[in-house]
C-alpha positions in Angstrom: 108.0 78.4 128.2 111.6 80.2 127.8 112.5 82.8 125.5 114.5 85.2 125.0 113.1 88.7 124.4 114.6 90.8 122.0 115.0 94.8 122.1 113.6 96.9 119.3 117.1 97.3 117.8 117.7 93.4 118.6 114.6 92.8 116.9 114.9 95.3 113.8 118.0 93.6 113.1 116.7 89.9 113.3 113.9 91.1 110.7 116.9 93.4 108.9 113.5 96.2 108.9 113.9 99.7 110.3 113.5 100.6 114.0 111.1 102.9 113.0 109.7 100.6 111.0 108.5 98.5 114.2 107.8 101.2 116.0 104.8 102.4 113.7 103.8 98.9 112.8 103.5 98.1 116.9 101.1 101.8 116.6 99.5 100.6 113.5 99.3 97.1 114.4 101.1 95.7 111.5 104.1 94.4 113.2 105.0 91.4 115.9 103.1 90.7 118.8 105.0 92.8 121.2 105.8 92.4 125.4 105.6 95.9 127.4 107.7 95.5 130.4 107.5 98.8 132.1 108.0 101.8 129.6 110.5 98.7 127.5 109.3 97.5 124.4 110.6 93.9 124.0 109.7 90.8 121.1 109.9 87.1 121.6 111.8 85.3 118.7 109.0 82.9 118.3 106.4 85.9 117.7 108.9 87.7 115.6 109.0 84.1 113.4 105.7 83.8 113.1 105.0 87.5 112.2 107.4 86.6 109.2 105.9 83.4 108.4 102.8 85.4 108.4 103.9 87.5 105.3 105.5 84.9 103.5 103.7 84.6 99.8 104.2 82.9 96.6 103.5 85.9 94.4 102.2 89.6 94.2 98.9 89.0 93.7 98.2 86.6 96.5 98.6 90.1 99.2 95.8 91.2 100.3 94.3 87.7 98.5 91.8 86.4 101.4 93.1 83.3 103.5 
């Protein structure tokens, strides 16, 4: 499996959100799934995808609606 990884600026601008944004959802665990390589942060387009597939919904009511 090949992929590239994605910095958190690379990322933040894929998901047109905030560094800081990521960087409090990665504390918070509200974001991606993330790769730590070293002291580097780095996201894989296909976790980034599916983070945003995650939060996809038809209508206000259905967040926080159980699955």
């Amino acid at each position: 499996m090949s992929s590239e990884l994605f910095t958190v600026s690379e990322a933040a601008r894929w998901a047109k959100v905030s560094e800081s944004f990521l960087n409090k959802a990665r504390l918070t665990g509200g974001g991606p799934k993330f790769v730590r390589l070293g002291r580097s942060i780095r996201y894989r387009i296909e976790d980034l995808e599916s983070w945003a597939k995650a939060g996809a919904a038809g209508s206000t009511s259905e967040y926080g609606a159980p699955a």
